[in-house]
ZAMARGU-4260 file (C-alpha; in steps of 0.2 Angstrom, whole numbers, plus 5000, padded with zeros to 4 digits):
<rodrens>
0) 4908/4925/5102 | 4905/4923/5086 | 4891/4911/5077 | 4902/4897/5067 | 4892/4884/5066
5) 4904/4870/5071 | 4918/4866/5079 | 4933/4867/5067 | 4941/4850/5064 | 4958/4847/5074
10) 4974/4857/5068 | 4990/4852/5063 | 5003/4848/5075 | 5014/4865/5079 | 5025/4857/5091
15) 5029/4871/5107 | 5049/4872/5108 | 5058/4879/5124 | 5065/4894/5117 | 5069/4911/5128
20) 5074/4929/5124 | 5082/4937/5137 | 5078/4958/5134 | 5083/4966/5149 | 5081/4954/5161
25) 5063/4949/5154 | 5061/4934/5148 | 5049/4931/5133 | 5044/4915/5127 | 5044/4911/5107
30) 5040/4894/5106 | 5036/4894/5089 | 5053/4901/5083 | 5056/4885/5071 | 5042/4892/5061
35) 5055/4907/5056 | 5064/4893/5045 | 5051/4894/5032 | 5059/4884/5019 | 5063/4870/5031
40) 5053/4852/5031 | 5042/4854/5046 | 5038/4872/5042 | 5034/4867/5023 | 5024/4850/5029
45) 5016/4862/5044 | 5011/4873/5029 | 5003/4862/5018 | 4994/4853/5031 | 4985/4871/5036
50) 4981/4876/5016 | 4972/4858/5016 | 4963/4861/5032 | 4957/4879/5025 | 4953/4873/5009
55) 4944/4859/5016 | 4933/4870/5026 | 4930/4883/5016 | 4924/4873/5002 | 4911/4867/5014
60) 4902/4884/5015 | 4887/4882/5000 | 4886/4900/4994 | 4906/4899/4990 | 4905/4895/4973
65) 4891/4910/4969 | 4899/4923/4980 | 4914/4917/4966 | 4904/4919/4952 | 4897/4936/4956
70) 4916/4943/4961 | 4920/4935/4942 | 4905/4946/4935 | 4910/4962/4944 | 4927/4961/4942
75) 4926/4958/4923 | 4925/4976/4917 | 4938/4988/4908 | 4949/4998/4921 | 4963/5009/4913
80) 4977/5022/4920 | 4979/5038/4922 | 4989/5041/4903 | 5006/5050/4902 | 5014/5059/4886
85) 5029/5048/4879 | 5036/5059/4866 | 5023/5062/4853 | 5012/5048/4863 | 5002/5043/4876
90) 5005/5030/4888 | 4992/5021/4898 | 4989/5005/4908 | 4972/4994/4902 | 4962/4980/4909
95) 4950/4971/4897 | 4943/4962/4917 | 4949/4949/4921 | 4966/4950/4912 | 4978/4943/4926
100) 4989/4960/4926 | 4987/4976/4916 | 4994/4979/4901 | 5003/4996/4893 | 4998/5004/4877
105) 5002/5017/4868 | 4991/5029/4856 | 4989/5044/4845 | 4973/5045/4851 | 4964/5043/4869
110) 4948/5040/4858 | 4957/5024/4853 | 4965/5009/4862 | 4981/5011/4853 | 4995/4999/4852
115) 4999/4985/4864 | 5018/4991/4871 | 5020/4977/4884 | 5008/4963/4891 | 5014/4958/4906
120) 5003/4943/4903 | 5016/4934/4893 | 5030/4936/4906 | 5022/4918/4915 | 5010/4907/4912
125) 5002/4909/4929 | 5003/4929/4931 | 5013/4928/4944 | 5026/4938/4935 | 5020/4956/4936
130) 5026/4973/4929 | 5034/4985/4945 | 5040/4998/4937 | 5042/5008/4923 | 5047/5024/4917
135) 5050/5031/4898 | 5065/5042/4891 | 5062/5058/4890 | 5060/5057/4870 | 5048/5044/4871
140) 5056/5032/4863 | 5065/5021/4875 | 5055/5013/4891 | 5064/5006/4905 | 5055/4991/4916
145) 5055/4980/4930 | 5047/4965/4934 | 5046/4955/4950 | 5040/4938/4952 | 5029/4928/4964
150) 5024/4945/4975 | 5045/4949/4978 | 5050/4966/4980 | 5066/4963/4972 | 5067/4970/4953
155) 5074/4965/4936 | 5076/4980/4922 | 5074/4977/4905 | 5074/4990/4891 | 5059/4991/4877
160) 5064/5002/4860 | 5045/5008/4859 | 5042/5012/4841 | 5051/4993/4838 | 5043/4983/4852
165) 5057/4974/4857 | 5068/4971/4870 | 5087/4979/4870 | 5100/4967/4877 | 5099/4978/4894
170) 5097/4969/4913 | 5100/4976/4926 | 5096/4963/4941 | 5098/4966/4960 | 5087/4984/4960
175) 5074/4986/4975 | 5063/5000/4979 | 5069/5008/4964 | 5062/5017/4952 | 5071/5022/4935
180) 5075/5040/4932 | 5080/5043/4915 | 5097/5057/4908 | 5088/5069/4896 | 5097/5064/4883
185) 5093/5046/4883 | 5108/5040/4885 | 5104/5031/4901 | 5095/5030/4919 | 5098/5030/4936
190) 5091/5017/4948 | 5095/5010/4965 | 5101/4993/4971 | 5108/4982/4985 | 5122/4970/4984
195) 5119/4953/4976 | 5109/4942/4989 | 5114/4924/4991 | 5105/4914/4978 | 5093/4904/4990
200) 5081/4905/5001 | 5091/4917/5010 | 5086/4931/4997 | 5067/4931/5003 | 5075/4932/5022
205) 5090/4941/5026 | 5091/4959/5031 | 5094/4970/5017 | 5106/4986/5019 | 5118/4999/5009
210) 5105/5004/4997 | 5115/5012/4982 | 5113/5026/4969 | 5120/5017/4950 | 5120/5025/4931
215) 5117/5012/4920 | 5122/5017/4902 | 5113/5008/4886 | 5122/4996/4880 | 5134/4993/4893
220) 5133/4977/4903 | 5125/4978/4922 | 5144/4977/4928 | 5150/4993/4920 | 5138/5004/4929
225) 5143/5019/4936 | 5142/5020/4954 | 5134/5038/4958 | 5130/5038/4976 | 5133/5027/4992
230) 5134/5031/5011 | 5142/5018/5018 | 5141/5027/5036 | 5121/5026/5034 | 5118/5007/5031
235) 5099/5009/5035 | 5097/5026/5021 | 5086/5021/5006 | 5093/5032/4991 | 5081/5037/4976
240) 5084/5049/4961 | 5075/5062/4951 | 5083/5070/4935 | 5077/5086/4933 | 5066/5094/4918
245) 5078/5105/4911 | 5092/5090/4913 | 5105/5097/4920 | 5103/5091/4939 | 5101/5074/4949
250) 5090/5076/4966 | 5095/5061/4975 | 5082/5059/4989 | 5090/5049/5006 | 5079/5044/5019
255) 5081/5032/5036 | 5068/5016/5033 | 5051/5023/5031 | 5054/5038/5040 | 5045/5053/5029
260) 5059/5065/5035 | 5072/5066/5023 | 5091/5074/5017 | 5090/5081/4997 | 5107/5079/4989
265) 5112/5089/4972 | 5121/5083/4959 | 5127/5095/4942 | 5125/5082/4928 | 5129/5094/4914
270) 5146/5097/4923 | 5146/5080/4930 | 5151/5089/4946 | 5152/5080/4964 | 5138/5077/4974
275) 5132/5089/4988 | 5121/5092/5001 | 5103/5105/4997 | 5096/5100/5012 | 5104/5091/5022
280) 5096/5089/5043 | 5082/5076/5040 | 5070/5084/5052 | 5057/5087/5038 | 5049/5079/5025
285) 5054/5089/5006 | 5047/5082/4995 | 5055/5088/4974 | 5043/5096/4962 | 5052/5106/4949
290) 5066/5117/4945 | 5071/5135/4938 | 5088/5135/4935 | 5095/5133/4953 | 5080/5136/4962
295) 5070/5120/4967 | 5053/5118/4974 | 5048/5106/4987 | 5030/5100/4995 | 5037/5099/5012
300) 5032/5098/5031 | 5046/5108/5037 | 5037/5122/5047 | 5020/5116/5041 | 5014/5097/5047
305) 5000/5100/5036 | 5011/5104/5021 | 5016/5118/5011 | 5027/5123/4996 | 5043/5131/4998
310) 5057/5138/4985 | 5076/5132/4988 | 5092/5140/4982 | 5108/5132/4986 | 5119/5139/5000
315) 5104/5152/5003 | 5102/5154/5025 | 5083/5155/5021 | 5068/5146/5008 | 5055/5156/5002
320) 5037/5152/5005 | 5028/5148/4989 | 5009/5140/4995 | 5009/5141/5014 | 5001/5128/5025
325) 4981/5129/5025 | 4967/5121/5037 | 4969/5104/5026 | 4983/5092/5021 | 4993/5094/5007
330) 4991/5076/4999 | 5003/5080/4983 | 5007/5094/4971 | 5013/5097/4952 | 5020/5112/4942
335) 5015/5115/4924 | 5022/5131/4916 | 5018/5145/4927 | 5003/5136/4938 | 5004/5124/4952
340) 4993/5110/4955 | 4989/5105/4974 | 4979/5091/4981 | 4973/5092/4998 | 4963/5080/5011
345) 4950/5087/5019 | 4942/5074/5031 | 4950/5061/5019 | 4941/5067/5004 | 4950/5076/4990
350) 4950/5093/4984 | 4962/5101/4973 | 4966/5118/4968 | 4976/5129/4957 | 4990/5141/4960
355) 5002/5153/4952 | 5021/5150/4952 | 5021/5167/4965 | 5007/5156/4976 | 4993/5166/4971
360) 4976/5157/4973 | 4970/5154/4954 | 4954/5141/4955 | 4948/5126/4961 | 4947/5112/4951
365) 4929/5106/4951 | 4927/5086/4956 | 4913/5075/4951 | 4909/5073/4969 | 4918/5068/4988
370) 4929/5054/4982 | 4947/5050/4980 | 4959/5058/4966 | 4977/5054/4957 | 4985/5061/4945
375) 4989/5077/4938 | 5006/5072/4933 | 5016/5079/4916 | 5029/5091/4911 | 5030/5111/4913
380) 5030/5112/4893 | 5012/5103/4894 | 4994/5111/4894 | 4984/5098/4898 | 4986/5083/4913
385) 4973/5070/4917 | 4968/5064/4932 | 4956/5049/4939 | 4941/5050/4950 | 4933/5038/4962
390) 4923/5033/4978 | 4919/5019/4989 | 4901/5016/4976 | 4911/5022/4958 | 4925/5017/4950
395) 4937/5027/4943 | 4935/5038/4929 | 4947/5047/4919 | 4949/5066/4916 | 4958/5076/4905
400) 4960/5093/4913 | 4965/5107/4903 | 4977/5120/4911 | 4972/5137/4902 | 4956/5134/4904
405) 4951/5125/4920 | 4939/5112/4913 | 4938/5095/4915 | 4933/5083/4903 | 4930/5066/4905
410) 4940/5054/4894 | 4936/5035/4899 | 4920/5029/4910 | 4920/5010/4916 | 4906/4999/4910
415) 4900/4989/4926 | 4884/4981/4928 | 4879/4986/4945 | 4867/4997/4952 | 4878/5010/4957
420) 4861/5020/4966 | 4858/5005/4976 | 4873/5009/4985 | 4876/5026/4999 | 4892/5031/5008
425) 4891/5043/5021 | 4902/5048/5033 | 4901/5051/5051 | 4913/5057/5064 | 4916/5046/5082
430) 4926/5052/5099 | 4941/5039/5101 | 4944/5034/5120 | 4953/5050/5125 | 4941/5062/5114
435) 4949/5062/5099 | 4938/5066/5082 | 4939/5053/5071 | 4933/5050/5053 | 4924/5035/5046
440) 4914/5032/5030 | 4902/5018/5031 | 4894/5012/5014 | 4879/5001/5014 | 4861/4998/5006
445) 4852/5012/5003 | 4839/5010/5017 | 4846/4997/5027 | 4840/4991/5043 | 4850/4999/5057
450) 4844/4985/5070 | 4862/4978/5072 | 4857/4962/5061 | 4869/4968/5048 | 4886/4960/5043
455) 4899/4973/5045 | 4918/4973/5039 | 4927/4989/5047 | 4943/4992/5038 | 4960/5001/5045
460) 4976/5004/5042 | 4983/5018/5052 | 5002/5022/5049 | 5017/5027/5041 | 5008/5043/5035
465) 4998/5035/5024 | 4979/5040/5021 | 4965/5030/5016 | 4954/5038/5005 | 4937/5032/4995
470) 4940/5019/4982 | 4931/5009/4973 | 4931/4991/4974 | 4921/4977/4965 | 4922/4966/4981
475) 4917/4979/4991 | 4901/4979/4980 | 4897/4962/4982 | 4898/4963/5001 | 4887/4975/5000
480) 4874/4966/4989 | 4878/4951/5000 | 4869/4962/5014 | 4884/4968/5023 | 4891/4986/5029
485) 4909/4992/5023 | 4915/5006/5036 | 4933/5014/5036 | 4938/5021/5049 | 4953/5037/5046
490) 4964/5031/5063 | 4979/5041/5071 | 4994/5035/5062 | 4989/5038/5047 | 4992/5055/5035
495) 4973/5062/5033 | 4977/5077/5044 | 4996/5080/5044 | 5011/5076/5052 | 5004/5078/5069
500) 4989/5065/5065 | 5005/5052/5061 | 5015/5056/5075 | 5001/5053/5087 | 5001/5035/5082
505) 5017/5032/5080 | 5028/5022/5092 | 5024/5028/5111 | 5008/5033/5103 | 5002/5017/5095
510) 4987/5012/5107 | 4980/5028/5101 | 4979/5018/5085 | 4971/5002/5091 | 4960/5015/5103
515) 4951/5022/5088 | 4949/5006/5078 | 4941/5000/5097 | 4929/5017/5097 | 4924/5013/5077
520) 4920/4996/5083 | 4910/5003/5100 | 4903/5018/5087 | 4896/5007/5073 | 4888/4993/5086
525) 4879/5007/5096 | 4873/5016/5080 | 4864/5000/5075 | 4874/4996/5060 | 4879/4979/5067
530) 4885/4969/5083 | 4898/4960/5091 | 4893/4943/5085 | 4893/4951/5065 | 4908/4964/5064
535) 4923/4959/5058 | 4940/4968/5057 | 4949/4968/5041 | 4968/4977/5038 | 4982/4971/5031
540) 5000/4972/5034 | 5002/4988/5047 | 4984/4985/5047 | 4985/4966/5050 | 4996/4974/5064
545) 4981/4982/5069 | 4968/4969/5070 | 4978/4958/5079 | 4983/4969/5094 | 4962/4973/5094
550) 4956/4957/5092 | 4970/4953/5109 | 4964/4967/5117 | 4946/4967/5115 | 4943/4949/5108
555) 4924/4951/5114 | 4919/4966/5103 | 4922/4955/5086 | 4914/4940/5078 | 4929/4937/5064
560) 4945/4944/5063 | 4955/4945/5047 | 4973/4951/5048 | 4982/4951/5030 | 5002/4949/5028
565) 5000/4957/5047 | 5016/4963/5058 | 5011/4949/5072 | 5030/4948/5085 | 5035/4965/5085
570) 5049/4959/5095 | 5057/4952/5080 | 5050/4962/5064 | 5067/4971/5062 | 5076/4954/5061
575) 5072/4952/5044 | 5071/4959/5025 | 5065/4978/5025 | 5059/4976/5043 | 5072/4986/5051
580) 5066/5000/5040 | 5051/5000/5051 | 5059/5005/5067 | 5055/5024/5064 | 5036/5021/5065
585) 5037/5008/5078 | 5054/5008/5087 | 5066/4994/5091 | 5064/4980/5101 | 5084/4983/5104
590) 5080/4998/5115 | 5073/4996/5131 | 5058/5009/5132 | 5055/5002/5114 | 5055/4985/5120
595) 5040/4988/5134 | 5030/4996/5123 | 5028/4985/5108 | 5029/4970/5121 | 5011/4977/5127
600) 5003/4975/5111 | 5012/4964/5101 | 4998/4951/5096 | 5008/4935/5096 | 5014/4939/5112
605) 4998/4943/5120 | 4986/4928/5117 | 4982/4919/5132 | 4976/4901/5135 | 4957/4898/5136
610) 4951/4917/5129 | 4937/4915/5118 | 4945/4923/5102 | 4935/4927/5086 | 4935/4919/5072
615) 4950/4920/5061 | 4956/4920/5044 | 4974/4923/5042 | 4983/4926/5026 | 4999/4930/5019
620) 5011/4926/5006 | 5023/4912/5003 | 5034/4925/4993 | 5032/4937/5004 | 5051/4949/5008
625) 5041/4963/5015 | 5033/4956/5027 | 5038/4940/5032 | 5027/4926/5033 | 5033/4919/5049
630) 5024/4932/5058 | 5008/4925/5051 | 5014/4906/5054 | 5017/4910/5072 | 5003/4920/5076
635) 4993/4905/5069 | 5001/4892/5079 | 4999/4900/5095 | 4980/4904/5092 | 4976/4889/5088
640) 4985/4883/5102 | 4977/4897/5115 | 4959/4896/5106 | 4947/4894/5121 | 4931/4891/5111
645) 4924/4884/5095 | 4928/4899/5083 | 4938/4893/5070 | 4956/4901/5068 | 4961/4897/5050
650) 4981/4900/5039 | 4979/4904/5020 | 4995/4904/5014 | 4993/4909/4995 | 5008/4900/4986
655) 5020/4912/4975 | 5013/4925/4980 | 5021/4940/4992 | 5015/4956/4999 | 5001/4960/4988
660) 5008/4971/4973 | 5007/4961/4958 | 4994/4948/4963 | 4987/4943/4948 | 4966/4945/4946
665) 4963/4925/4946 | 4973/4924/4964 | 4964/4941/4971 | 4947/4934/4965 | 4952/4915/4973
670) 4956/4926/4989 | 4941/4937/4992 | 4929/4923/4989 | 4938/4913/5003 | 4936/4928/5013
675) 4917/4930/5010 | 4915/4912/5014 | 4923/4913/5030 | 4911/4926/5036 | 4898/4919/5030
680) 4904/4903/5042 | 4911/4915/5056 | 4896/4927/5056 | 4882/4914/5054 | 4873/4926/5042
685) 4863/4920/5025 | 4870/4931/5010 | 4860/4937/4996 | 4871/4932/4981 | 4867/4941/4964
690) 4870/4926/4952 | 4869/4939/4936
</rodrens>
């Protein structure tokens, strides 16, 4: 139980409807199902109420407006990208601090700011419009872009002539998950797209499938574009495409939902030749790097769940090994002229290392320290790729890093007034509940108590292959100099170790998930770093998945809980947007064996009347079409219903807003200072707020 120090005020009315599935003869209960019709008057009016009610008593809490202040200081520091080479140019993204999205110059000279190319700034007056894509022609002197508003995934493309400034009449509307992939002779670019939506509500809703593969020539309107590629007997494939250096091929990528294992098809664009299959059986992830004439090189899991790189030639029985599969996880890779640029994970932190087009072990690349990297992007012809550099106590850096040579330099250092040796990470290694190792980095205070006083945030995510690595955050500072501990705990589901470390948290698997979150939690309260009554959980969307089934199943091993644009009924996720996509981590709710097991965990499913729940913060997006919201609107409504004892159980709904990408720094500040402040009320701790 946590220590809020009142009773929350009385909640809005969620009214309890008598609605019942019927899934193989059991009968499940969704008396909240109005809540699905967001845009309808009692959902709106049911919304509003529980903003007020949030606002209300978060702007109660009297170290609000310093915890604020400070996350205003710390955020306001210069952050730049990783650059590219446009033509004759770089290309690189910049933050002055607190600039509501990044904007894209170009220069002559890193040692120089450059140019502004495109200010996302100006697209609204709220930020709320943000760049979500953009790729340059070949040449340099063409960029194509998309933007998306209010958090939606759905993408607009515009054209920019570079040396000019300005806008071509170009648009292409209707485009998501899509990037732009560009015909070497500029004539032109390929993207994917859906068919129109209806223009309502329904757009932010509605099931979206037939993903399709277009060529938009310049100049032409949207409706003359070419159709390239459709599979009209795979409604659920996503389609992507990848021009390759030389120009004369298209790699068109086709993958089921979110399901890493993919199909590789091949078109002959120099011949404009018919579109056929390279690999074609979807039992492994490939993953396109680079081409020599017709031999293609792939990062791929195929034989390898840690990874390894193979060499592809059409209509050949066999592939030929290039880098084989090590002790560590192959994170990404790159080829530049006759060397090959691998990333690996080792216990979640980076190392990288250089190889010969034959595979032959060259050098490592030498890293500041045990942090995170990205990067090492660029064309064969180029002799030099930069990369970035960061932990859980530094932010990033960038690096150019010269080929010939091996030598890294560093080209932009933030600015940031902290102490940045005030600060440790270290990481430790826990048993799970069936004696699985598990990796977690815990960054506090240099010397901090461990008498279990300390506030403590334990962050996961665990899924969909995806690792979490060190970053560095300027809220995660400030809860540090607030007093609090920041651990993150590398859980089944996720990529750190490979394809088997997924698999074991996927579907069937996916207690083993909430098992290791469960032992972080157990491992950090034993250790001294904090206890029940001060540990939160934080994740958000897979990871707001998480901390709800946790704080269901374990509800007394937590003080707060703060699931963010969570997966909250996983008997209906698949019902709308990119949900069904989904079904390959988690199954279907439309298959039986499915059914039983999400049905065990699902967290808006498994509250019961009169348990003693922690403290909760809720958040998502009004916007939001990855998610969608009404998992979070339910989930609210039935623990506020089920809530057995004073611990608050609070709904921030951030208006034109959506999944996250795109959230402009005013909103993100806004949100992490509602956040702190909740803790501070749900933990009943007294922060030290820096008011520099």
């Amino acid at each position: 139980m946590s220590s809020a120090a009142a009773a929350p005020p009385p909640y809005p009315h969620a009214p309890r409807i008598n609605h019942v599935d019927d899934y193989f003869g059991t009968h499940v209960v969704d008396p909240y199902r109005w809540l699905e019709e967001i845009d309808a008057a009692p959902a709106q009016r049911w919304i509003a109420e529980q903003n007020a009610l949030t606002e209300r008593v978060l702007a109660a809490v009297p170290q609000r407006a310093a915890i604020c202040s400070r996350l205003t200081t710390l955020w306001n520091y210069e952050r730049r990208s990783v650059p590219e080479k446009a033509g004759n140019l770089y290309a690189y993204f910049r933050n002055t601090g607190l600039q509501n999205q990044a904007v894209l110059y170009v220069t002559r000279d890193l040692a120089e700011p450059g140019r502004v190319l495109l200010d996302p700034n100006t697209f609204s007056t709220d930020g709320t419009v943000a760049l979500s894509g953009a790729s340059f022609s070949d040449d340099g002197t063409r960029l194509a872009y998309s933007i998306s508003a209010s958090g939606s995934d759905w993408q607009e493309w515009h054209v920019r002539d570079v040396a000019a400034g300005a806008d071509l009449p170009d648009l292409v509307r209707w485009a998501k998950f899509s990037s732009a992939s560009w015909r070497r002779d500029g004539s032109g670019f390929y993207y994917s797209r859906y068919d129109e939506p209806p223009q309502d509500a329904r757009q932010f809703k509605d099931t979206t499938y037939f993903h399709k593969l277009y060529f938009h020539r310049l100049g032409t309107p949207q409706s003359a574009d070419v159709l390239v590629y459709e599979r009209p007997d795979h409604k659920d494939w996503s389609l992507g495409a990848t021009t390759t250096e030389d120009g004369r091929f298209l790699i068109i990528d086709a993958t089921r939902g979110s399901d890493r294992n993919n199909r590789v098809f091949l078109k002959d664009i120099a011949s404009d030749g018919p579109v056929t299959a390279l690999i074609g059986d979807g039992e492994a992830s490939y993953e396109y790097l680079a081409n020599d004439a017709t031999t293609f090189y792939f990062r791929t899991t195929r034989d390898a769940p840690r990874g390894r790189i193979i060499a592809v030639e059409p209509g050949a029985a066999a592939v030929r090994e290039i880098v084989p599969q090590s002790d560590d996880s192959l994170d990404a890779a790159s080829f530049f002229g006759d060397a090959i640029v691998a990333q690996y994970l080792r216990d979640a932190r980076a190392f990288v290392r250089v190889y010969g087009i034959d595979g032959r072990l060259l050098r490592d690349v030498v890293l500041p320290g045990l942090g995170s990297v990205g990067g090492f992007g660029g064309k064969r012809s180029e002799r030099e790729t930069f990369y970035t550099y960061t932990s859980y106590t530094e932010p990033a850096s960038i690096y150019r890093y010269d080929l010939a040579g091996g030598l890294s330099s560093r080209v932009f250092a933030p600015q940031l007034a902290y102490d940045a040796d005030a600060f440790v990470s270290e990481q430790m290694f826990y048993a799970s509940k069936d004696g699985t190792r598990i990796p977690m980095i815990v960054t506090s205070k240099r010397g901090v108590a461990r008498d279990g006083t300390a506030p403590a945030i334990l962050y996961g995510y665990g899924g969909f292959d995806i690792s979490v690595t060190p970053a560095f955050s300027s809220a995660v500072i400030v809860w540090l100099e607030m007093g609090g501990i920041y651990a993150v705990a590398n859980l089944r589901g996720g990529g750190e170790y490979g394809e088997a470390w997924h698999e074991a948290g996927m579907k069937t698997q996916r207690q083993n998930v909430f098992d290791d979150f469960i032992a972080g939690a157990e491992y950090l309260i034993a250790e001294g770093w904090t206890s029940p009554a001060k540990l939160a959980i934080h994740g958000g969307s897979n990871g707001g998945l998480l901390v709800g089934a946790c704080m269901t199943q374990r509800p007394e091993l937590f003080g707060a809980a703060l699931p963010s644009v969570g997966v909250l009924d996983m008997l209906r996720f698949e019902r709308f947007t990119i949900g069904w996509a989904w079904t390959s981590e988690y199954g279907s709710a439309d298959d039986p064996d499915d059914f039983r097991t999400m049905l065990a965990y699902s967290p808006y499913h498994n509250l019961r009347d009169g348990v003693c729940y922690p403290s909760t913060l809720i958040t998502t997006g009004d916007h939001d079409d990855r998610v969608f919201p009404a998992h979070s609107f339910k989930f609210a409504a039935a623990l506020q219903h089920a809530q057995g004892c004073d611990n608050p159980v609070l709904l921030r709904v951030e208006m034109k807003a959506g999944h996250g990408a795109g959230k402009p720094t005013s909103k993100l500040i806004d949100e992490v200072a509602d956040r702190y402040a909740f803790l501070v009320l749900a933990l009943g701790f007294e922060p030290t707020v820096d008011r520099r």
